[in-house]
C-alpha positions in Angstrom: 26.2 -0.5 12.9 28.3 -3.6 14.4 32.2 -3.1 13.5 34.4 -6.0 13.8 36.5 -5.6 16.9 39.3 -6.6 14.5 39.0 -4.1 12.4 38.6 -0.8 15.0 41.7 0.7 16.1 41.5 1.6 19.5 44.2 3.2 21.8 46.0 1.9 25.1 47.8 3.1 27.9 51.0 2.4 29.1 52.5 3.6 32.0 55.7 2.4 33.6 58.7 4.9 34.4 60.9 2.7 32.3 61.2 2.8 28.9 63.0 -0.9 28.3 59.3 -2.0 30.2 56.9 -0.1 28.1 58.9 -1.3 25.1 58.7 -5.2 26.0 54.9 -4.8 27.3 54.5 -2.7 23.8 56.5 -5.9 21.6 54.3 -8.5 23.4 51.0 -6.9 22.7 51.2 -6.3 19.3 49.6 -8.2 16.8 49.4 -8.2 13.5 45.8 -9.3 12.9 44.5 -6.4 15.9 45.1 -2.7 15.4 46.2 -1.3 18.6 47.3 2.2 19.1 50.0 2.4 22.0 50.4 5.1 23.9 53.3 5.9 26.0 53.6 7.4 29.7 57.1 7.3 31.4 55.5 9.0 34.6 52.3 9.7 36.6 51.8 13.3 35.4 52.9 12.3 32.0 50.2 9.4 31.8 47.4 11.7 33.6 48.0 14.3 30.5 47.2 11.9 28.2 44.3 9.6 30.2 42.4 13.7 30.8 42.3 14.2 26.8 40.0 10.9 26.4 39.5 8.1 24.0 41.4 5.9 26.2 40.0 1.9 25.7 42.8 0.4 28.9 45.5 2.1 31.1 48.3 -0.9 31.7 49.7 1.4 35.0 53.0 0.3 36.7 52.5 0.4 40.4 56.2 0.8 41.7 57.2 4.7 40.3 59.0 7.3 41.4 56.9 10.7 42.4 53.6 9.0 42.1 53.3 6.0 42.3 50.3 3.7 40.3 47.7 3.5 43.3 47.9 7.4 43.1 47.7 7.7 39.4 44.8 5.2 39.8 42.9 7.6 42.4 43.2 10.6 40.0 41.9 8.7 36.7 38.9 7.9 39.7 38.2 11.6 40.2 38.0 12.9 36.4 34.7 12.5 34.2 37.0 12.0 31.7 38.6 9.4 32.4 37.2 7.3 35.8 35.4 5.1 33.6 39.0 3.6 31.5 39.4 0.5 33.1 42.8 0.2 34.6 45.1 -3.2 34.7 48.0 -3.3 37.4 51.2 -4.4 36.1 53.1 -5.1 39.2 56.3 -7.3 40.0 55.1 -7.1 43.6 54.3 -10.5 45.4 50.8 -11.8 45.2 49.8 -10.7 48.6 46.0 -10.1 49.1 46.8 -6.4 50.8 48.7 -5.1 47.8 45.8 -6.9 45.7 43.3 -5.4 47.7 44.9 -1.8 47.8 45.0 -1.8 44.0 41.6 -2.7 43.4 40.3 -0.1 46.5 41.9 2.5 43.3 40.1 1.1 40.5 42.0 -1.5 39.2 39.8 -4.2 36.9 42.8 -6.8 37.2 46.7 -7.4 37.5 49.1 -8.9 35.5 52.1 -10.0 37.7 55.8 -9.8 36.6 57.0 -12.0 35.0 53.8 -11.3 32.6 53.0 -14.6 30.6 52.1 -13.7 27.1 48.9 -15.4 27.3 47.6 -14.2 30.1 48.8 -10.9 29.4 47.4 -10.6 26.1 44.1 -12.9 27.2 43.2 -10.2 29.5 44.2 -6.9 27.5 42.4 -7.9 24.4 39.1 -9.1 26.6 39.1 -5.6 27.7 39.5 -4.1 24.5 36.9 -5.9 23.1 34.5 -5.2 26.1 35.6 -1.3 25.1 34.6 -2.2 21.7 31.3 -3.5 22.2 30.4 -0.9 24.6 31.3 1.9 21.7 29.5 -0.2 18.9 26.0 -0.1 21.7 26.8 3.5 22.1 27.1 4.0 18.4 24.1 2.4 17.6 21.9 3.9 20.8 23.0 6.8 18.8 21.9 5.8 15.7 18.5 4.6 16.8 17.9 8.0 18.5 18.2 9.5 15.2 16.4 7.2 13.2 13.5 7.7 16.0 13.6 11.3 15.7 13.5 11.0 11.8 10.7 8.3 12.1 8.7 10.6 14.4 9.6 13.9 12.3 8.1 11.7 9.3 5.2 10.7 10.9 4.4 13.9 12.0 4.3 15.1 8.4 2.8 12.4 7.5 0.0 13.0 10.2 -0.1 16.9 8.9 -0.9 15.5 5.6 -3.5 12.9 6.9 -5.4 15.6 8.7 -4.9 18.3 5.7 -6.6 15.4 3.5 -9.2 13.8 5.8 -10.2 18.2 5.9 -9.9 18.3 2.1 -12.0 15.5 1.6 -14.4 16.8 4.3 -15.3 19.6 2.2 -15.4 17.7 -0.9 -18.1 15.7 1.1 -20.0 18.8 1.8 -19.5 20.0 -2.0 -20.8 17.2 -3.1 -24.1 17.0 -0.7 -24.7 20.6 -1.7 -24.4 18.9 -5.2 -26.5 16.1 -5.1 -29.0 18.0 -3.9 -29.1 20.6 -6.7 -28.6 17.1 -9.0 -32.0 15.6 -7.3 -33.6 19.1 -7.7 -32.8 19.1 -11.3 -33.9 15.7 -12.1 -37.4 16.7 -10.2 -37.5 19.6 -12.2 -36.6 17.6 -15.1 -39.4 14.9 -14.4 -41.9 18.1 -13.6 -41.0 19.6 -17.2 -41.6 16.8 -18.7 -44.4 15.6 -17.0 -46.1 19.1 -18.0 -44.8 19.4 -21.6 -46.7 16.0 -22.4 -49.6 17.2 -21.4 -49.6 20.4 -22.6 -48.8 18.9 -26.1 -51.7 16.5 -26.0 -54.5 19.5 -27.1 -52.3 21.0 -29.9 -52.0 17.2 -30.9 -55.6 15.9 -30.5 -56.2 19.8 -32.8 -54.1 18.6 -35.3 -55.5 15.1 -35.5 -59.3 17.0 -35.6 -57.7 19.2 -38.6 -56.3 16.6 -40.7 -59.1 14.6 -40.5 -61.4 17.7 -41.7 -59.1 18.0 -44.4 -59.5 14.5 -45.4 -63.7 15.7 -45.5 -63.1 18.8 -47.2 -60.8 17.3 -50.1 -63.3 16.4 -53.0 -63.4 12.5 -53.6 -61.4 11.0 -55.5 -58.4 12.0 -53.5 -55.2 11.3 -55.4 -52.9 8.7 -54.3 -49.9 10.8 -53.5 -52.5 13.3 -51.5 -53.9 10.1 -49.9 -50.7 9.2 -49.0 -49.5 12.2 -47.0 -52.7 12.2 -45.0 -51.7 8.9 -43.7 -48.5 10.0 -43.5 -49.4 12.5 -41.3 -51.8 10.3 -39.6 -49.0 7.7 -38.8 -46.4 10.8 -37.5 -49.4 12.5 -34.8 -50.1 8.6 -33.9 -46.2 8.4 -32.9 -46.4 11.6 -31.5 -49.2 10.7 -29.3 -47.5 7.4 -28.4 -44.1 9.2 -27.6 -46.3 12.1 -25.5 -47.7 8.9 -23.5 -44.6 7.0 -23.1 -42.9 10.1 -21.3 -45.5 10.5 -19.4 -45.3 6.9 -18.4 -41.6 6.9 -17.7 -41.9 9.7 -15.3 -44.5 7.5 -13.7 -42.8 4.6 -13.3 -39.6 6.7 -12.4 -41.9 8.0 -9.0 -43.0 4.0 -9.0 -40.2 1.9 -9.2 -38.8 -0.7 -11.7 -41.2 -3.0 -13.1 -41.2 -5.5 -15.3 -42.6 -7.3 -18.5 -42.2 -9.6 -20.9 -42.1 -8.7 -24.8 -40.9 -9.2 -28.0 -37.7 -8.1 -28.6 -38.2 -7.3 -32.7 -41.5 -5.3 -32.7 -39.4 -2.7 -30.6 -37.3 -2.5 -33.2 -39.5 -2.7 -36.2 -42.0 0.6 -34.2 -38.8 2.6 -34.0 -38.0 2.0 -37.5 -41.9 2.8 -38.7 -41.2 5.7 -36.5 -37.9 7.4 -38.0 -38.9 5.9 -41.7 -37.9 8.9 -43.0 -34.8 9.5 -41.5 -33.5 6.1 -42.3 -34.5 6.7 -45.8 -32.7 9.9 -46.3 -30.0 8.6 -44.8 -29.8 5.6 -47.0 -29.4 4.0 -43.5 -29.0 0.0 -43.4 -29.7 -1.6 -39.5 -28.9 -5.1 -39.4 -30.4 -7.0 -36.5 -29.6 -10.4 -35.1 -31.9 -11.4 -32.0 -32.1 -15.1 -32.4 -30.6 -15.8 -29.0 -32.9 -13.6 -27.1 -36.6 -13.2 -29.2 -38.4 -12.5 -25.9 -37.4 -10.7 -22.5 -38.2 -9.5 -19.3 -37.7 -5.7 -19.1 -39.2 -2.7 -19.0 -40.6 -1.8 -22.7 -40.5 1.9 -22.3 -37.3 1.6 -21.0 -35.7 -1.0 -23.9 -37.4 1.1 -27.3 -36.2 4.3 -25.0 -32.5 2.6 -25.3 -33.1 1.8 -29.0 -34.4 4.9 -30.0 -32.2 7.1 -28.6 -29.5 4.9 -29.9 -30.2 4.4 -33.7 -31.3 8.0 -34.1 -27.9 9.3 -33.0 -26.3 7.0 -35.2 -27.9 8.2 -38.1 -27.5 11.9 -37.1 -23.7 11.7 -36.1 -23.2 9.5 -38.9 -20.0 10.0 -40.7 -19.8 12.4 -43.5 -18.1 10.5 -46.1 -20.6 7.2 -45.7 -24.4 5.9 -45.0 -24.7 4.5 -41.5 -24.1 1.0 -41.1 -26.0 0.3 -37.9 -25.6 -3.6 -36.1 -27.3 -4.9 -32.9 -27.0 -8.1 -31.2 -28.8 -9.5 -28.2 -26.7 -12.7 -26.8 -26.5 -14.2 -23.8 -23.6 -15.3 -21.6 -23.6 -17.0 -17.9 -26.7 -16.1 -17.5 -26.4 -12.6 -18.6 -28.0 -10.9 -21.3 -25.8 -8.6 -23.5 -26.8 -6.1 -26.1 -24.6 -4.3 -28.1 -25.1 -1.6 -31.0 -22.7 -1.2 -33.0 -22.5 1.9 -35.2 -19.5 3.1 -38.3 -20.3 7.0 -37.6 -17.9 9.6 -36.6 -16.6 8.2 -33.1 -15.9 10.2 -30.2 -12.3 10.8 -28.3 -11.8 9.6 -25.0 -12.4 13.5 -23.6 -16.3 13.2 -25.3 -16.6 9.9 -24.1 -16.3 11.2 -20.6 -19.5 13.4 -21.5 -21.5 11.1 -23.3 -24.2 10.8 -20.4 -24.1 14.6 -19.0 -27.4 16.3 -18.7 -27.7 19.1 -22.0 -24.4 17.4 -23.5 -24.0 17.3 -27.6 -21.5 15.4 -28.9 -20.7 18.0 -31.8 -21.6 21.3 -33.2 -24.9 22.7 -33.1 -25.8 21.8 -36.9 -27.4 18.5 -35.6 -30.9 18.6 -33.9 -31.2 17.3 -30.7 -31.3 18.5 -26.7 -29.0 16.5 -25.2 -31.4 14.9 -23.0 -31.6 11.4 -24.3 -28.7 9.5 -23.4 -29.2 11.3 -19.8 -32.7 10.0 -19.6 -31.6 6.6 -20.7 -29.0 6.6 -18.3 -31.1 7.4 -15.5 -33.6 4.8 -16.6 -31.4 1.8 -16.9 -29.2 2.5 -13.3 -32.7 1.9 -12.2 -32.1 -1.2 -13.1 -29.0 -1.6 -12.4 -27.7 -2.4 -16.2 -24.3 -1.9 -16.6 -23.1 0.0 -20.1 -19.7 0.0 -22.1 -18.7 2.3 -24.5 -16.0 1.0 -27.4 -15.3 4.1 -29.8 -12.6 5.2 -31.9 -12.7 8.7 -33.8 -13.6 8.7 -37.3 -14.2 4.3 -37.2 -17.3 4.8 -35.3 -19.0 3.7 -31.8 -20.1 0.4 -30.0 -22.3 0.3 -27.1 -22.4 -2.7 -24.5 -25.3 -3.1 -22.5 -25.0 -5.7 -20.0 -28.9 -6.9 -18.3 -28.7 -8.9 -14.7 
């Protein structure tokens, strides 16, 4: 921190063994616009007392005293740590002689000042050297002040360093929690594929049974059947042909999961319009209305499964979380955008808070009490299908208004 030498009161020496002397050096020194503190030595010893306390900025020493004269006050102020470094003016009324010059700066004078003094001079020289001692305690002051803000930066930095290492070891472990993790996750999800993989073809015998009993009931019934007999036989018929069709596609999704992505193209409404044939009843019990709008995109390049996967799962759990004081009111729209394709669902069912939205894709997950069928598989399974192919999903939902989905195809 600079100070302006103006404003920093500093003190000054003066020695002479006459009073009248110190007074007139004193008078023509002073100014009003400096802040000089003058101090006053009337003899050698007397101004040695005062020089060996410190916080001297100049000594203006008389050379012609009585005792000790101003050379040997000079050589003393030499000798003490305290005070060999306060520069030391000459006031002499001694001729200008180079041996009496030469003497006094062999003692450690900086300068003279010759009687009679001329104020300029005089007070040119003494303020020069007060302002060099200013300067000098300003460096000083701020050497000081660096030193501590290096020790603070360092101490900082240290701590800062502690806390680097105590994270880069945190996060270390977190890296080793979470390989430990994935690979229980890709354990899992092999299991999962296995389980599923087996349960589809374990159901297909009690399935192909049932379709071989129905259709010796059909023999067995005496002719004419009645119209609302004949009618649950197909019925029946239609629900083992969508079982069968639902064994297969799981068994083809875990195939294609081991395969890769691929790719066909299809009609977007069919997919529906099976799903809907599918869940007739449930739509009808419901009172359920789905409104479709897929003028933009009629026909696209996915993976079927995959899409009436994403549909299924979707309208199903619409219609089972729908809100208990209406019918569900389901909406889908397939647009494009800059080359994107978007499809969103759109649902007016119970809604979910931020904390169940966080959960929505977890393996086993249900989004409310127990009283609803389901495993809480589907969502995960379409999850894991669709970041196959890299589609990107949003999720707009508000409690008790109901639930949007955003699915955004490259």
């Amino acid at each position: 921190m600079n100070s302006n030498p103006k404003d920093i009161s500093v003190n000054v020496l003066i020695v002479d063994d006459k009073e009248e002397n110190i007074y007139a050096l004193e008078n023509l020194l002073n100014l009003e616009e400096r802040s000089v503190n003058f101090l006053r030595a009337t003899s050698g010893n007397e101004a040695l007392k005062i020089a060996y306390k410190g916080n001297i900025a100049l000594v203006l020493l008389d050379v012609q005293m009585p005792e000790m004269d101003g050379y040997e006050v000079a050589s003393f102020l030499k000798k003490s740590k305290t005070s060999q470094n306060i520069p030391i003016i000459f006031v002499t009324a001694l001729n200008h002689e180079s041996k009496y010059v030469s003497e006094g700066y062999s003692k450690g004078a900086v300068d003279y000042l010759f009687k009679p003094l001329d104020p300029v001079i005089t007070r040119s020289k003494v303020y020069s050297f007060i302002d060099i001692y200013i300067q000098q305690r300003n460096l000083e002051e701020a050497y000081n002040n660096l030193e501590l803000i290096v020790q603070q930066r360092t101490a900082d930095l240290n701590i800062k360093n502690a806390d680097l290492n105590a994270e880069i070891e945190k996060r270390k472990t977190i890296e080793a929690e979470l390989q430990i993790y994935n690979q229980k996750l890709i354990s899992l999800n092999n299991n999962l594929d296995q389980f599923v993989y087996t349960a589809s073809h374990d159901l297909k015998l009690p399935v192909a049974n049932l379709e071989a009993l129905i259709s010796a009931l059909e023999d067995e019934l005496e002719s004419p059947i009645s119209t609302e007999v004949f009618e649950i036989i197909k019925m029946q018929e239609g629900a083992i042909v969508q079982l069968k069709n639902t064994i297969n596609e799981l068994i083809d999704i875990i195939r294609k999961e081991n395969e890769g992505t691929s790719f066909e193209t299809f009609k977007v409404k069919p997919v529906l319009e099976e799903i809907e044939t599918s869940i007739t009843s449930l739509i009808n019990n419901s009172n359920s209305i789905i409104v479709e709008n897929f003028s933009e995109v009629e026909d696209f390049t996915f993976n079927r499964v995959a899409f009436k996967s994403l549909l299924y799962n979707l309208i199903t759990n619409a219609i089972k979380y729908k809100h208990p004081d209406r019918a569900p009111y389901l909406k889908l729209n397939f647009t494009t955008q800059d080359g994107l394709k978007y499809l969103s669902v759109a649902d007016n069912g119970r809604g979910m808070t931020d904390e169940e939205q966080g959960k929505l894709f977890n393996l086993f997950e249900r989004m409310d009490n127990h009283d609803i069928e389901g495993t809480g598989m589907g969502l995960y399974i379409v999850k894991k299908l669709l970041d196959k192919y890299n589609v990107s999903i949003k999720v707009n939902s508000q409690k008790n208004i109901g639930t949007e989905f955003i699915f955004c195809f490259n």
